[in-house]
TIVO-2410 file (N, C-alpha, C; in nm, 3 decimals):
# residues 165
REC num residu      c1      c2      c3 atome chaine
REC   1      X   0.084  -0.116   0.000     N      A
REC   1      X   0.000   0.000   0.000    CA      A
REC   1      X   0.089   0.123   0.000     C      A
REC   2      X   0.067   0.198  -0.061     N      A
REC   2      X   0.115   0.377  -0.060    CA      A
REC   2      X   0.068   0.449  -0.099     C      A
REC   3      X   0.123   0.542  -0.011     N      A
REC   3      X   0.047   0.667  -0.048    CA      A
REC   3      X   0.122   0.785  -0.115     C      A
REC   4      X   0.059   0.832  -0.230     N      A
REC   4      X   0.138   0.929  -0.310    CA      A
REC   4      X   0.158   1.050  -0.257     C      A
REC   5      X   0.228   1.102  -0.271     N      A
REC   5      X   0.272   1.228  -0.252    CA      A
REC   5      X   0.280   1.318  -0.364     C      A
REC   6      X   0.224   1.465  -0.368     N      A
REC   6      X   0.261   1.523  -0.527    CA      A
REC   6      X   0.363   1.466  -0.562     C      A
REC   7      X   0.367   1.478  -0.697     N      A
REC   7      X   0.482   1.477  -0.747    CA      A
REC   7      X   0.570   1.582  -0.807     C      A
REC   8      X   0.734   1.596  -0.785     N      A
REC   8      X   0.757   1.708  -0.865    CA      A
REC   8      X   0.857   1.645  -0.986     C      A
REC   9      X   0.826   1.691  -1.109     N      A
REC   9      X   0.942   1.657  -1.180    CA      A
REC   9      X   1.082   1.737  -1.225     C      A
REC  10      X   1.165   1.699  -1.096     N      A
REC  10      X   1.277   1.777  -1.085    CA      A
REC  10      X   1.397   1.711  -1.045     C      A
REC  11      X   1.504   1.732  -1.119     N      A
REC  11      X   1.652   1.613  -1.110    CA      A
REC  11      X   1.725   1.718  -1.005     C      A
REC  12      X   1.683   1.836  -0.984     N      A
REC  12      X   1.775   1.868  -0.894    CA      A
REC  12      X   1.749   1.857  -0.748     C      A
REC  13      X   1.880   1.913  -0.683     N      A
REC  13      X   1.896   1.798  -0.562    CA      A
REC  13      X   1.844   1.959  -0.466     C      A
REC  14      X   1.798   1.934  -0.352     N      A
REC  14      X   1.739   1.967  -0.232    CA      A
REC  14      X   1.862   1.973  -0.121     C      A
REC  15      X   1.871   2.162  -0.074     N      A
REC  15      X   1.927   2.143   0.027    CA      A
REC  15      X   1.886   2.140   0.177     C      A
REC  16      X   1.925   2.037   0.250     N      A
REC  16      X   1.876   1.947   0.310    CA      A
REC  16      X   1.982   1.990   0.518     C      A
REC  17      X   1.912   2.046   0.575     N      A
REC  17      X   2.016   2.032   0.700    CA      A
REC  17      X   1.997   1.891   0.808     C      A
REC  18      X   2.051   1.906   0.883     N      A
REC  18      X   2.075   1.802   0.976    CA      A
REC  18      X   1.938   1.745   1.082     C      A
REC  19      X   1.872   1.867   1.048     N      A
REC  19      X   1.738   1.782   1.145    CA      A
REC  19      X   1.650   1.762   1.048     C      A
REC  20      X   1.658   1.764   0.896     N      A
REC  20      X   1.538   1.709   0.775    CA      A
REC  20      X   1.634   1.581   0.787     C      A
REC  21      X   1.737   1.581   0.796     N      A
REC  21      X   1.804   1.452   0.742    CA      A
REC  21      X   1.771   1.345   0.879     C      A
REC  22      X   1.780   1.423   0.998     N      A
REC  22      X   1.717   1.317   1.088    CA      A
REC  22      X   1.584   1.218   1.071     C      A
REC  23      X   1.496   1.378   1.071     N      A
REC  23      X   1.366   1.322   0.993    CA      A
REC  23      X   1.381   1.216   0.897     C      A
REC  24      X   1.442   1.244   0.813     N      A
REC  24      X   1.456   1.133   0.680    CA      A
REC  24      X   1.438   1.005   0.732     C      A
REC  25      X   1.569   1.002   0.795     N      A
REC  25      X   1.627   0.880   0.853    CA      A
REC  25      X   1.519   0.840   0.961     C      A
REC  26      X   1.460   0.901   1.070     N      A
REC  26      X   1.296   0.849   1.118    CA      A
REC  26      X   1.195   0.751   1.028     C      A
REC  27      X   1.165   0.829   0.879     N      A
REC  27      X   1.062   0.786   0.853    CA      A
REC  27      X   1.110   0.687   0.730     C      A
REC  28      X   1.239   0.715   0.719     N      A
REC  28      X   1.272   0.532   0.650    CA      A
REC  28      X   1.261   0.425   0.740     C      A
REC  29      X   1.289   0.442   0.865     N      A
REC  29      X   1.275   0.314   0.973    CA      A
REC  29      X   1.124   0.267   0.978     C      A
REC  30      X   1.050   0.395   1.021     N      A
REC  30      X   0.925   0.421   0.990    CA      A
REC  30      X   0.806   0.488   1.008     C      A
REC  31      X   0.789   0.502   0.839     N      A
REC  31      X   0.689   0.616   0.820    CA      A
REC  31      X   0.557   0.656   0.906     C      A
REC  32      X   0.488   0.520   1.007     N      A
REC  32      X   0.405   0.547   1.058    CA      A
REC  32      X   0.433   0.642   1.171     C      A
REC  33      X   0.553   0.692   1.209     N      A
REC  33      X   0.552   0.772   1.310    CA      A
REC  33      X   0.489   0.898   1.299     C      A
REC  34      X   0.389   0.941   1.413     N      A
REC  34      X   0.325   1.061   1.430    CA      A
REC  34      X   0.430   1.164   1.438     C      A
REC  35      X   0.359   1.294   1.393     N      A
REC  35      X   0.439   1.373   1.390    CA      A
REC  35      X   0.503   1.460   1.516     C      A
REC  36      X   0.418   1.429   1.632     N      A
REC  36      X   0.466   1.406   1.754    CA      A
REC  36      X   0.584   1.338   1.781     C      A
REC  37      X   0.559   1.222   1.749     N      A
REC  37      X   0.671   1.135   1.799    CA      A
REC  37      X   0.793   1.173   1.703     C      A
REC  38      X   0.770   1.225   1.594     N      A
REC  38      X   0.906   1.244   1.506    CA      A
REC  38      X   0.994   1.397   1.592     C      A
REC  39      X   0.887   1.499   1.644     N      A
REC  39      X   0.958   1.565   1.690    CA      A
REC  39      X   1.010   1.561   1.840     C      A
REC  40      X   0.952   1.479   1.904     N      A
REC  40      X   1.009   1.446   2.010    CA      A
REC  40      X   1.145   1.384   2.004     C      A
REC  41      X   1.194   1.311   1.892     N      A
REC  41      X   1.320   1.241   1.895    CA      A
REC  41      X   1.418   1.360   1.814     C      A
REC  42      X   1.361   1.464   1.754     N      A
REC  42      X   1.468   1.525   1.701    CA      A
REC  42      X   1.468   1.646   1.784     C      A
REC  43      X   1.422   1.682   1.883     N      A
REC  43      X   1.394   1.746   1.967    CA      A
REC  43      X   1.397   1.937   1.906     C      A
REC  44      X   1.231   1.925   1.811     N      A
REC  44      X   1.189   2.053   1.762    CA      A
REC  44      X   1.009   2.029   1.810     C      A
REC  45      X   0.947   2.099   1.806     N      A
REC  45      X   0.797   2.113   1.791    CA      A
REC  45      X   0.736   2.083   1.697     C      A
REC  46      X   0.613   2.034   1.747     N      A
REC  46      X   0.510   1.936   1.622    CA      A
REC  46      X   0.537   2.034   1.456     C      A
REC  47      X   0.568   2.202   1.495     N      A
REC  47      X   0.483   2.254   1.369    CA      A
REC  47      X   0.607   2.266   1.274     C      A
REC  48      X   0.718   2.290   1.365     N      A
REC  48      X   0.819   2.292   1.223    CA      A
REC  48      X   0.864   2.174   1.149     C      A
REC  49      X   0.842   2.032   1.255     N      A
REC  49      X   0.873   1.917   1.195    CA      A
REC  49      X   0.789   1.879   1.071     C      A
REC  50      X   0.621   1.962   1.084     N      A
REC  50      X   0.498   1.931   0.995    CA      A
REC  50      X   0.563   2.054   0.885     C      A
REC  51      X   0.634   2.130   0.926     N      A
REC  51      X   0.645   2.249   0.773    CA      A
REC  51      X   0.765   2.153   0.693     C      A
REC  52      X   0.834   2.066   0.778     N      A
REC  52      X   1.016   2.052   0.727    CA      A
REC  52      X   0.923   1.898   0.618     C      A
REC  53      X   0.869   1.829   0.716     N      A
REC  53      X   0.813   1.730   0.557    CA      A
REC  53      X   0.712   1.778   0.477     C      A
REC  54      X   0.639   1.865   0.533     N      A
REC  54      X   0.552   1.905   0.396    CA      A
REC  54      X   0.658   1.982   0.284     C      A
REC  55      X   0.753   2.023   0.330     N      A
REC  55      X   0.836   2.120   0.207    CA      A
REC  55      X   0.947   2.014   0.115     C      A
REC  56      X   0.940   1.843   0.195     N      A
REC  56      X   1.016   1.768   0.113    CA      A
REC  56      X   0.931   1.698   0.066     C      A
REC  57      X   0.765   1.673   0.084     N      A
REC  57      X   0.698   1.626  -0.010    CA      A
REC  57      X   0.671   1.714  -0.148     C      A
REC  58      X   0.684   1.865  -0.103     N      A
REC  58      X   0.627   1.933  -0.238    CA      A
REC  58      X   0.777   1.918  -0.302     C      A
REC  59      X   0.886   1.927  -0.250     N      A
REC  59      X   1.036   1.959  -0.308    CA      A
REC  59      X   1.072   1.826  -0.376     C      A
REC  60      X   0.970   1.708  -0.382     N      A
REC  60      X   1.006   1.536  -0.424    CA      A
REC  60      X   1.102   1.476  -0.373     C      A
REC  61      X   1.164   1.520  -0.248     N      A
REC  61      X   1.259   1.468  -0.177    CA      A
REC  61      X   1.156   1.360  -0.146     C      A
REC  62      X   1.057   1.320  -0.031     N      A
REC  62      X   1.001   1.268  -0.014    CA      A
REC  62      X   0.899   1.240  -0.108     C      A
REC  63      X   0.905   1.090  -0.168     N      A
REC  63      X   0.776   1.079  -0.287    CA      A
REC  63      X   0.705   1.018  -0.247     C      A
REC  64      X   0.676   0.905  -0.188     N      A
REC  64      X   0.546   0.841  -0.131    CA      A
REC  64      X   0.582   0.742  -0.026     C      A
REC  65      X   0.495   0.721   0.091     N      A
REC  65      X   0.475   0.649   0.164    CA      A
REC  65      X   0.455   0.476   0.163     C      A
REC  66      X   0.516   0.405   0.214     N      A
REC  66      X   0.512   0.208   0.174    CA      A
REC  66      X   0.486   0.200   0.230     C      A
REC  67      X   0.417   0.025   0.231     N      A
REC  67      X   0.460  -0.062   0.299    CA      A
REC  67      X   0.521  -0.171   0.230     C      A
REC  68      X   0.610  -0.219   0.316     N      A
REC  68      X   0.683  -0.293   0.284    CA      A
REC  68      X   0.672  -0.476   0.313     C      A
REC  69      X   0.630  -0.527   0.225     N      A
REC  69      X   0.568  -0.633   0.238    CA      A
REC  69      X   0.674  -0.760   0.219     C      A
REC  70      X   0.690  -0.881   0.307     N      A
REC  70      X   0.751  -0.988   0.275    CA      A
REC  70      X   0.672  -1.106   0.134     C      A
REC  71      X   0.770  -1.064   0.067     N      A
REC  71      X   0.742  -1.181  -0.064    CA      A
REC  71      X   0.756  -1.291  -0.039     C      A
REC  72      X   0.781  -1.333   0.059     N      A
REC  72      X   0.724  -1.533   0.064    CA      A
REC  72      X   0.603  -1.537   0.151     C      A
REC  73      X   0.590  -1.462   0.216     N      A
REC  73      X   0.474  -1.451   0.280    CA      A
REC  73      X   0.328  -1.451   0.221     C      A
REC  74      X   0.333  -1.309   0.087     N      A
REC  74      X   0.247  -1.331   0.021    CA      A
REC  74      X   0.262  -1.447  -0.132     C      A
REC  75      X   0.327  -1.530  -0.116     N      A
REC  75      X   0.346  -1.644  -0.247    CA      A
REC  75      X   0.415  -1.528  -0.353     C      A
REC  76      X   0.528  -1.473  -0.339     N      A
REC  76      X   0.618  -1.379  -0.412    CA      A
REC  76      X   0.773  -1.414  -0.415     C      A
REC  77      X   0.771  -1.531  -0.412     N      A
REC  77      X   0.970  -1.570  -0.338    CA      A
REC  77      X   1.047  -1.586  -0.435     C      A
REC  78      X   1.031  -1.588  -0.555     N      A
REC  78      X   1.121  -1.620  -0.646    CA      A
REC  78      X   1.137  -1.469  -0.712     C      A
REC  79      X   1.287  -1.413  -0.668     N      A
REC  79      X   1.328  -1.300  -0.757    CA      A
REC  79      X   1.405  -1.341  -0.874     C      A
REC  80      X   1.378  -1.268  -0.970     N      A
REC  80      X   1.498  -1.293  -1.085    CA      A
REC  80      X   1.542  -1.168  -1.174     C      A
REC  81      X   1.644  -1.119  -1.158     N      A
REC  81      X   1.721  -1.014  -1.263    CA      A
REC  81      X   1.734  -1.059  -1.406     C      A
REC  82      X   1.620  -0.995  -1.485     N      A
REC  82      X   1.662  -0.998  -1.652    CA      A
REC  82      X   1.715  -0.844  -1.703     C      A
REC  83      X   1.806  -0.917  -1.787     N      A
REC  83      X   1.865  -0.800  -1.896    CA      A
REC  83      X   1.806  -0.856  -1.985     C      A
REC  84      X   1.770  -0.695  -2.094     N      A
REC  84      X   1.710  -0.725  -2.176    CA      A
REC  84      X   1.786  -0.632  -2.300     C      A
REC  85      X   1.774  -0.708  -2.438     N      A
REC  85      X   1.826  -0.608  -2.555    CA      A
REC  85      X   1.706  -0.570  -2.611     C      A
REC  86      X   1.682  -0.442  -2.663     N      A
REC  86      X   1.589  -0.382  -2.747    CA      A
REC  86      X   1.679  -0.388  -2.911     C      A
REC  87      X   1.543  -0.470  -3.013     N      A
REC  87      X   1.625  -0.454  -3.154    CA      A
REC  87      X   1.642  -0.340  -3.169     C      A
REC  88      X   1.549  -0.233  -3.170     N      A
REC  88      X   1.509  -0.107  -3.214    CA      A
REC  88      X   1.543  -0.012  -3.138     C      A
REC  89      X   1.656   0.105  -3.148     N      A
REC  89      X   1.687   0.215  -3.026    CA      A
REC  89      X   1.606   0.302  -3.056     C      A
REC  90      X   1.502   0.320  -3.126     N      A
REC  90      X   1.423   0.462  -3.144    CA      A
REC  90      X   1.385   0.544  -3.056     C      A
REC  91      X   1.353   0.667  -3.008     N      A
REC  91      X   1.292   0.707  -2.893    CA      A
REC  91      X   1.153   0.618  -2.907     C      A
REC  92      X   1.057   0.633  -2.966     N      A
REC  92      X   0.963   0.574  -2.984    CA      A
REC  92      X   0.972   0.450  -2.918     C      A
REC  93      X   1.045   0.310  -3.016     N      A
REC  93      X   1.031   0.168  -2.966    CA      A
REC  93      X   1.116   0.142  -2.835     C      A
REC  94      X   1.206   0.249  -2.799     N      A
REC  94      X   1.230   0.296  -2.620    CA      A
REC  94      X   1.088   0.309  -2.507     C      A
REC  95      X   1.054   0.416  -2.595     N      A
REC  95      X   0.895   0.425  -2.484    CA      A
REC  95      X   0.811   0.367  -2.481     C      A
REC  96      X   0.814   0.264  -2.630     N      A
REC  96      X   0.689   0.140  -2.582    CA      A
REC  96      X   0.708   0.057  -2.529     C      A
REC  97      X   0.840   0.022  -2.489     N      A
REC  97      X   0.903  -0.109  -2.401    CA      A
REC  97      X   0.886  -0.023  -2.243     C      A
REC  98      X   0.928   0.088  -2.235     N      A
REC  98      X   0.880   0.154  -2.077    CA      A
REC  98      X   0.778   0.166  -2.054     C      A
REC  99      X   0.688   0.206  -2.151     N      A
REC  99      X   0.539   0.191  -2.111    CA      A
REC  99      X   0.521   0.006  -2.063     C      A
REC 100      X   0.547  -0.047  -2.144     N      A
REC 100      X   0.489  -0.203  -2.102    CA      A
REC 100      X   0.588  -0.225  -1.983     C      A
REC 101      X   0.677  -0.206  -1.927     N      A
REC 101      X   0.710  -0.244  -1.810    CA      A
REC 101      X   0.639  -0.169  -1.689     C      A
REC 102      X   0.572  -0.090  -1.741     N      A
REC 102      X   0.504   0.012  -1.626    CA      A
REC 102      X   0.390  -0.058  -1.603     C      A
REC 103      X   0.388  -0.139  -1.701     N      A
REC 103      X   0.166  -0.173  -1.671    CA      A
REC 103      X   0.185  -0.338  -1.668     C      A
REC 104      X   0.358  -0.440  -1.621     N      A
REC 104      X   0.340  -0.508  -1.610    CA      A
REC 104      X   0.403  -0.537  -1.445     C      A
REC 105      X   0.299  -0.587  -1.349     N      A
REC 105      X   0.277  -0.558  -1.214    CA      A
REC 105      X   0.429  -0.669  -1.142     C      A
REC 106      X   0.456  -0.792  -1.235     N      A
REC 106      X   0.583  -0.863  -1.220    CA      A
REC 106      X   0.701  -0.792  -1.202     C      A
REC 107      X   0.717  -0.670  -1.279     N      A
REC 107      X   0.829  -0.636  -1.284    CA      A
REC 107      X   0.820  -0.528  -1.185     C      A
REC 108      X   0.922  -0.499  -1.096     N      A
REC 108      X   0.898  -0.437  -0.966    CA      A
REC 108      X   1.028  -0.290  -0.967     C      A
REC 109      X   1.100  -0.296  -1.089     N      A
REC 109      X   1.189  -0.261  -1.136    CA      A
REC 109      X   1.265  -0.268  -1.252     C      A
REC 110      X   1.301  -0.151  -1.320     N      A
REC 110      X   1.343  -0.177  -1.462    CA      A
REC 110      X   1.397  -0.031  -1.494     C      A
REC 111      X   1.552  -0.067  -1.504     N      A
REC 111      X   1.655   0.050  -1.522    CA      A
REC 111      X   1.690   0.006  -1.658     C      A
REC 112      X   1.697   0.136  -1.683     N      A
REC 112      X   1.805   0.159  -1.813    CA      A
REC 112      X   1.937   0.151  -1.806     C      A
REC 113      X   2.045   0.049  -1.859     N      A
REC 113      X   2.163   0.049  -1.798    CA      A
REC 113      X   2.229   0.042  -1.933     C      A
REC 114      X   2.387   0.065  -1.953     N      A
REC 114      X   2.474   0.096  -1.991    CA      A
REC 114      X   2.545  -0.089  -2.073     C      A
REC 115      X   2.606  -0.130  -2.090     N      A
REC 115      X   2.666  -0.275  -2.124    CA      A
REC 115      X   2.623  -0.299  -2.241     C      A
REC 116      X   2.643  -0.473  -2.282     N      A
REC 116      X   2.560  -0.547  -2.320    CA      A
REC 116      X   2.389  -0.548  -2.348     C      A
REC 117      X   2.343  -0.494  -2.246     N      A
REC 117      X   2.238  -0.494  -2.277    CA      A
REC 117      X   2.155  -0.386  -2.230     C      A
REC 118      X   1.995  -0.315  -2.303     N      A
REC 118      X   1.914  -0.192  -2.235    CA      A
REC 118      X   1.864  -0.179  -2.099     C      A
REC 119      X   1.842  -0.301  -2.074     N      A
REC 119      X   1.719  -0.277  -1.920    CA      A
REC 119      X   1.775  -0.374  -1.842     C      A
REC 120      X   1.766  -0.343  -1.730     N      A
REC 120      X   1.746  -0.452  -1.631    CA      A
REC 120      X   1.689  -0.475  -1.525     C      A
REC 121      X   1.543  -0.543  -1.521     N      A
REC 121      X   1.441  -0.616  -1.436    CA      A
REC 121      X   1.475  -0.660  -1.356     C      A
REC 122      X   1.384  -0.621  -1.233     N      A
REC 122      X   1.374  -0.739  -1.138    CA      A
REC 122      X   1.235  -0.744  -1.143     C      A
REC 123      X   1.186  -0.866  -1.149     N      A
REC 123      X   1.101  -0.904  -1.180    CA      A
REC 123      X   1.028  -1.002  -1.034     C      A
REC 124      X   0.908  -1.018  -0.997     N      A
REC 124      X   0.917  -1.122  -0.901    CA      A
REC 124      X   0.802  -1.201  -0.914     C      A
REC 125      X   0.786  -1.338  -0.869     N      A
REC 125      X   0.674  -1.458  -0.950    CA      A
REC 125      X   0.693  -1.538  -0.829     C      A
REC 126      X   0.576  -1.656  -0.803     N      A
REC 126      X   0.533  -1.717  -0.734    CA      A
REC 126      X   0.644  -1.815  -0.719     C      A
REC 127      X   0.635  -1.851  -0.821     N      A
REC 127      X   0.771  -1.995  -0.906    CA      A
REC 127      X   0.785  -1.962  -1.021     C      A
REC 128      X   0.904  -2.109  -1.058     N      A
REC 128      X   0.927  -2.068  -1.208    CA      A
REC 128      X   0.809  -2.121  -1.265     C      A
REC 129      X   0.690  -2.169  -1.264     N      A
REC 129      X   0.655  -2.179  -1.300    CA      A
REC 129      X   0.545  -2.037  -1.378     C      A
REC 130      X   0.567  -1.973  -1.265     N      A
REC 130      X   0.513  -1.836  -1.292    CA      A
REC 130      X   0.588  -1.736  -1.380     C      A
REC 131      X   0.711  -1.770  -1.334     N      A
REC 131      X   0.816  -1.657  -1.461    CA      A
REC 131      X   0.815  -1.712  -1.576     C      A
REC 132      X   0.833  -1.837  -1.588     N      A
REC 132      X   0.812  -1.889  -1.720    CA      A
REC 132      X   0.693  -1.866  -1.816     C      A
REC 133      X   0.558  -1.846  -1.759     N      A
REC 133      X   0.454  -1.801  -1.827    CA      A
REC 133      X   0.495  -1.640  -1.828     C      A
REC 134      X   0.543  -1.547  -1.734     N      A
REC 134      X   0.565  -1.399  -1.759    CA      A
REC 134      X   0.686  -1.378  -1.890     C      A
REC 135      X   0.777  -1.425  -1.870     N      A
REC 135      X   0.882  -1.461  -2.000    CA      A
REC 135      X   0.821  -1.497  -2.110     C      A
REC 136      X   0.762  -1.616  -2.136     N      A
REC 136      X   0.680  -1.621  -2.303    CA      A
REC 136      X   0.579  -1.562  -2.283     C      A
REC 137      X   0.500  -1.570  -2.224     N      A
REC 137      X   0.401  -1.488  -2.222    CA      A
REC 137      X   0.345  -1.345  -2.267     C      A
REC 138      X   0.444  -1.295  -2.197     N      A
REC 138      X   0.437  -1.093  -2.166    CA      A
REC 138      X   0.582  -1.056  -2.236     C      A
REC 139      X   0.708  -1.085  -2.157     N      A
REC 139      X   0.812  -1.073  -2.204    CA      A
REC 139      X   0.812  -1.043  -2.363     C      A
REC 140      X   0.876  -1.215  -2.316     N      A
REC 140      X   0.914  -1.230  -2.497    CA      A
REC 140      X   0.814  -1.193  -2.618     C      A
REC 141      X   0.709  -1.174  -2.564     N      A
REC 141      X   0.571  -1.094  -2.673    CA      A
REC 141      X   0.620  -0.963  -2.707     C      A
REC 142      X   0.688  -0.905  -2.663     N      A
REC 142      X   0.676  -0.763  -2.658    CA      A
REC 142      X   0.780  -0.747  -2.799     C      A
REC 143      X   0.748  -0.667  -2.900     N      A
REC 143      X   0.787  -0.733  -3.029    CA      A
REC 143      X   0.916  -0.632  -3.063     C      A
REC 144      X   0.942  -0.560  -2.983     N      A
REC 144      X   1.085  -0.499  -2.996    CA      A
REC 144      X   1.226  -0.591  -2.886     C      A
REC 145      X   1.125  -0.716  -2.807     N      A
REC 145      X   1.268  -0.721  -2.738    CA      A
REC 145      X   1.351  -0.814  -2.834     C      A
REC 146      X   1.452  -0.852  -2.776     N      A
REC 146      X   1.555  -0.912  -2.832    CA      A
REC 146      X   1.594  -1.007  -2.742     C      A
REC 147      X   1.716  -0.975  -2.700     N      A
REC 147      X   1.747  -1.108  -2.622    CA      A
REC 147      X   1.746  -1.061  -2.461     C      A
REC 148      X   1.706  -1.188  -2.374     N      A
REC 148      X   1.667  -1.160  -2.243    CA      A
REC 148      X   1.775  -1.244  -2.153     C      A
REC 149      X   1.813  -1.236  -2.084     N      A
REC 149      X   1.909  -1.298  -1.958    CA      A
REC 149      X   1.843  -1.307  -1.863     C      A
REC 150      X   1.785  -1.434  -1.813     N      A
REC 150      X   1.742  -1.443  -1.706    CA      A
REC 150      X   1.877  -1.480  -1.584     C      A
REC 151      X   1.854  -1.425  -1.454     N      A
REC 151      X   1.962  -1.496  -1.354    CA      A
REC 151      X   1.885  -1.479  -1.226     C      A
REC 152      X   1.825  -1.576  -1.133     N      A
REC 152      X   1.738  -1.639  -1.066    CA      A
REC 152      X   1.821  -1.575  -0.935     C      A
REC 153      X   1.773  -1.515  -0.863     N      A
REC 153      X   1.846  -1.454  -0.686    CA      A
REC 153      X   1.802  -1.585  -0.631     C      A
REC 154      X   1.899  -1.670  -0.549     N      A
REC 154      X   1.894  -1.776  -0.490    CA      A
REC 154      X   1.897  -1.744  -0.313     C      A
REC 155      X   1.963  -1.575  -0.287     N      A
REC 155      X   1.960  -1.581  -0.201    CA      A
REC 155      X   1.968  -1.422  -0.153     C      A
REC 156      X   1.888  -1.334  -0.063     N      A
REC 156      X   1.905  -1.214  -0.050    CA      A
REC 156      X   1.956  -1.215   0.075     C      A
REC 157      X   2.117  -1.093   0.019     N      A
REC 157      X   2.176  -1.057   0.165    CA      A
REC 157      X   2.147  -0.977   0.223     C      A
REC 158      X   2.124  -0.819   0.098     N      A
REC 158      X   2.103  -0.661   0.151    CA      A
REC 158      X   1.988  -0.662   0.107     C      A
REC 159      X   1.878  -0.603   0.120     N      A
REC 159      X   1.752  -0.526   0.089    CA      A
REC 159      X   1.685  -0.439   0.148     C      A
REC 160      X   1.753  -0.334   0.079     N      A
REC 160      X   1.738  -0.190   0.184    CA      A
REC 160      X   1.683  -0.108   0.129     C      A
REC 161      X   1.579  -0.019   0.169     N      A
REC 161      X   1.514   0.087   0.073    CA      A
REC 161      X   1.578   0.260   0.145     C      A
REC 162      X   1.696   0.204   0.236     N      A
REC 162      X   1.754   0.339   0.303    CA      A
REC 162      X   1.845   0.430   0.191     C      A
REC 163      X   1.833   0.578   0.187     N      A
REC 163      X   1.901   0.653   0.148    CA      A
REC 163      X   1.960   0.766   0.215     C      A
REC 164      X   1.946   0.757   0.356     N      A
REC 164      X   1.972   0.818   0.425    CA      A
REC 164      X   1.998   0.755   0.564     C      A
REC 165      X   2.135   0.732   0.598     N      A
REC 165      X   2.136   0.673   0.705    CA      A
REC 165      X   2.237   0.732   0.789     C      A
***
C-alpha cells in the first residue's frame, strides 16, 4: 500500500540540513511515526517538523509512503534479474518497451543500464513456474525485445530501501 505524494518533476537535488536529514532517517525506519513522535526524537515542535516534511513532499525529496511487504509470505519468493536487448533504439520503440514495463505488475523494477544490454528487471513470481509463463508470455511478446538474460536470486543478503542513514 502507498500513499502518493505530489509529485515534482525535478533532477535537482534539495538542500537538506541536519534535522530534515534526521527526519529522513525516522521515517525510513518508519513512516508510521506521528508527527509528535518524530519531533520528540529530534527534539523541535510538532509545527516545524509538519512544515520541514511538507516542504520535502512538495520539493520530491520525499515521494510516497510504503509498505513494505515480505514476498514469501504473500506467495512472491522467487526474484529474478533480466537484462534485456531492445532490436530497435528509437525514442519511440524505447517508450513502448517503458510503457509495457510500467503496466506489467511482475516487474517491480526496470533500469536503463549501460553494457551489453538496455534494461534490467527485477522481476518477481510465485515460481518458475510463474516466470516462465511472464517470460513467453508478456516478455518475450513484446515485439521490440531481443534477447533476455534471465539470472534467478537464490539468495538475499542486503535489501534496503535506506538513502539516508
Amino acid at each position: 500500500m502507498a500513499k502518493k505524494v505530489k509529485k515534482v518533476e525535478s533532477t535537482e537535488s534539495v538542500s537538506l540540513d541536519e534535522k530534515d536529514l534526521s527526519i529522513l532517517k525516522l521515517l525510513q525506519e518508519n513512516a508510521r511515526l506521528t508527527v509528535k513522535e518524530i519531533a520528540e526524537r529530534v527534539h523541535l515542535s510538532t509545527t516545524p517538523v509538519h512544515e520541514r516534511i511538507k516542504r520535502m513532499e512538495a520539493s520530491g525529496v520525499i515521494r510516497q509512503y510504503i509498505t513494505l511487504v515480505d514476498a514469501t509470505k504473500v506467495q512472491k519468493g522467487l526474484n529474478v534479474i533480466c537484462y534485456v536487448s531492445i532490436r530497435e533504439h528509437s525514442k519511440n520503440a524505447g517508450l513502448k518497451f517503458i510503457k509495457a514495463m510500467n503496466e506489467m505488475p511482475e516487474v517491480l523494477q526496470c533500469y536503463s543500464i549501460s553494457g551489453s544490454f538496455d534494461f534490467m528487471l527485477k522481476v518477481v513470481c510465485s515460481d518458475m513456474n510463474a516466470y516462465y509463463d511472464f517470460h513467453v508470455q508478456k516478455l518475450s511478446q513484446l515485439e521490440n525485445v531481443g534477447n533476455v538474460q534471465s539470472v534467478f536470486v537464490m539468495g538475499v543478503i542486503k535489501d534496503s530501501h535506506r538513502l539516508i542513514w
